[in-house]
N, C-alpha and C positions, 0 to 999 in steps of 0.2 A: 388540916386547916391551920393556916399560920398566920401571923400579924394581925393587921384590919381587919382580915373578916372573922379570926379568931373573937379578936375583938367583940364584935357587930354578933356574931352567933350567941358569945356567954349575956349578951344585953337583954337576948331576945328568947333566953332559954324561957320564962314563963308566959311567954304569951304562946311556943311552940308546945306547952304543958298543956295551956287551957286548951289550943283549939285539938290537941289530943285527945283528949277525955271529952270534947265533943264527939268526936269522931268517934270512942266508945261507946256513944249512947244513941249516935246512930247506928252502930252496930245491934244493940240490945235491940231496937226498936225497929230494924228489919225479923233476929230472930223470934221476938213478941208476933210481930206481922203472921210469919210462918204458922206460929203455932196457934194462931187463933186469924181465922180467915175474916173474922166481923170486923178486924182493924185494917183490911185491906185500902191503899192509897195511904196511907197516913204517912209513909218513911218519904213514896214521894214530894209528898206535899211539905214534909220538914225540909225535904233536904235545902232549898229555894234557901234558907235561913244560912248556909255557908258562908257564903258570899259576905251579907251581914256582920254574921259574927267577926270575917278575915276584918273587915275594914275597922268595926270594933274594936277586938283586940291586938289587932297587928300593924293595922293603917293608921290612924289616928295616935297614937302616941308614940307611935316610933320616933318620929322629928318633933313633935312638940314635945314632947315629956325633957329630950335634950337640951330644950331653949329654956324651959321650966328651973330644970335644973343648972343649969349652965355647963354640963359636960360637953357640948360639942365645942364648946370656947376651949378645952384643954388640947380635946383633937386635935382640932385648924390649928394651934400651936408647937405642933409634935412634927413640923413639917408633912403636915396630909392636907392636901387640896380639899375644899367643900366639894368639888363634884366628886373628887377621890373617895372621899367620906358616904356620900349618897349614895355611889357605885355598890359599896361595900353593906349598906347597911340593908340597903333595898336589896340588892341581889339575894341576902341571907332570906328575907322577907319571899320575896318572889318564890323561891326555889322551897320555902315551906308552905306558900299556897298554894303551889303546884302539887306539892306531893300531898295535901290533904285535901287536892279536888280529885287526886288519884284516886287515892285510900277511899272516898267514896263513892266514885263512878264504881269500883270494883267491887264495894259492897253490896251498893244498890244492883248492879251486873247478876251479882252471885245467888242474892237474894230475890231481887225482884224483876226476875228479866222480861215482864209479856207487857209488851205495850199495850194490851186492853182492843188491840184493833184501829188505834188512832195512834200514830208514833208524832202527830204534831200536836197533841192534847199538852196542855203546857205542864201537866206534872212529870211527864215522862222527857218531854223535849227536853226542858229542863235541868234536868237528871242524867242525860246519856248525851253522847258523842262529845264533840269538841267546845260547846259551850260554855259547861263547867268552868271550864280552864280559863277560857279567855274573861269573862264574867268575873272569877276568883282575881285575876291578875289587874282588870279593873276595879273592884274594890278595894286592894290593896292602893292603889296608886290614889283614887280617890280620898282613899283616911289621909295617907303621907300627905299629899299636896294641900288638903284641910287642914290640916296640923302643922304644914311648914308658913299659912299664910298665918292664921290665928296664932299659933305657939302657944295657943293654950288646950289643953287636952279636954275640959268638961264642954270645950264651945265645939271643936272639929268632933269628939266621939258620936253624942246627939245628932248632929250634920250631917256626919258622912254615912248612919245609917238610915236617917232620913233618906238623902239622894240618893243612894243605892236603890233604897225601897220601892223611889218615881222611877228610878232607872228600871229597874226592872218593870212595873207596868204599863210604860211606853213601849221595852223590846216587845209585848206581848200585844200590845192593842196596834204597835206596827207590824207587826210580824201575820196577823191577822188580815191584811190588805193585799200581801204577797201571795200568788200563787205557783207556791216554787216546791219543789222534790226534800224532802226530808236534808239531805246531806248538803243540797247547794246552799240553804237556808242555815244551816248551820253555819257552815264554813263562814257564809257572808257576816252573819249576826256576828262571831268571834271575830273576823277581821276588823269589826268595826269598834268589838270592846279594847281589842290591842291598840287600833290606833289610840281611841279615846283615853289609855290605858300610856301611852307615849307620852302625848300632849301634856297630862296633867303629872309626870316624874320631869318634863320639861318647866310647866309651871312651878311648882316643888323646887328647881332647881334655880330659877331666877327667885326666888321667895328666900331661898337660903344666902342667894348673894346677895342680897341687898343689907 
């Protein structure tokens, strides 16, 4: 990893710390699960909290903490485009929300694989197949483009875990109306956090040009 995204990576080493050591303690909190069966459901019903936490700590002050500080005004001076810059910083961001929606589908996987008999019950749906991902990647995009309109961090962080939090119990009180097969219902739901997941790294991007 060279240049700009070297860059964009060493910016974002502590927020790819925090949501680590989240992701340890959902680990503790599957093996607690194991060994005491009276706390069964509990790791799924955290997990819903990922999501949150990416937008938190990853979404929301990525681009405002910049404007805060005025570092991307040194960038855009270095001969790097503003979309060049966003490419860079968000791609760094994406590819650690990804890898820590991995990290817990595998855990959850490893740990807690029995759907109970309902694989659409929202703590399990939730938690398994291609959701995660898409969901993680909307909440990232959601903090960013909160944080590129406001540019200021105490107003987009509050916000964007707010809207995450409607967002999620919309997917569920829509998802409830569908009479559709586990996987198509998946796929569909993620297709539609990616789009919504484009839209607002689009919004994000006219918000830094101006």
């Amino acid at each position: 990893m060279t240049g700009l995204l070297w860059v964009a990576w060493r910016g974002q080493r502590a927020q790819a710390a925090a949501i680590a050591a989240l992701l340890l303690l959902y680990g503790a909190a599957v093996v607690a699960e194991r060994l005491e069966p009276g706390l069964s459901g509990l790791t799924f019903q955290l997990s819903g909290f990922l999501a949150g936490a990416i937008c938190l700590i990853w979404g929301a002050p990525l681009v405002a903490r910049e404007f805060e500080a005025g570092t991307c005004k040194l960038a855009w001076t270095q001969g790097v485009s503003r979309g060049r810059w966003l490419v860079a910083v968000l791609g760094v961001a994406a590819g650690g929300a990804v890898a820590a929606a991995a990290v817990l589908a595998a855990v959850l996987a490893w740990g807690l694989p029995d759907a109970g008999g309902d694989s659409l019950a929202w703590a399990y749906y939730e938690s398994h197949g291609v959701v995660p991902f898409g969901r993680a990647l909307f909440a990232l995009a959601l903090g960013v483009a909160l944080g590129a309109v406001t540019r200021h961090t105490r107003i987009a962080m509050p916000l964007s875990v707010l809207l995450v939090g409607v967002a999620q119990l919309a997917a569920r009180a829509l998802r409830a109306r569908f009479d559709m097969p586990f996987w198509t219902l998946q796929w569909t739901e993620t297709a539609a956090h990616l789009l919504l997941a484009v839209a607002l790294t689009a919004a994000a991007y006219v918000a830094i040009r101006r």
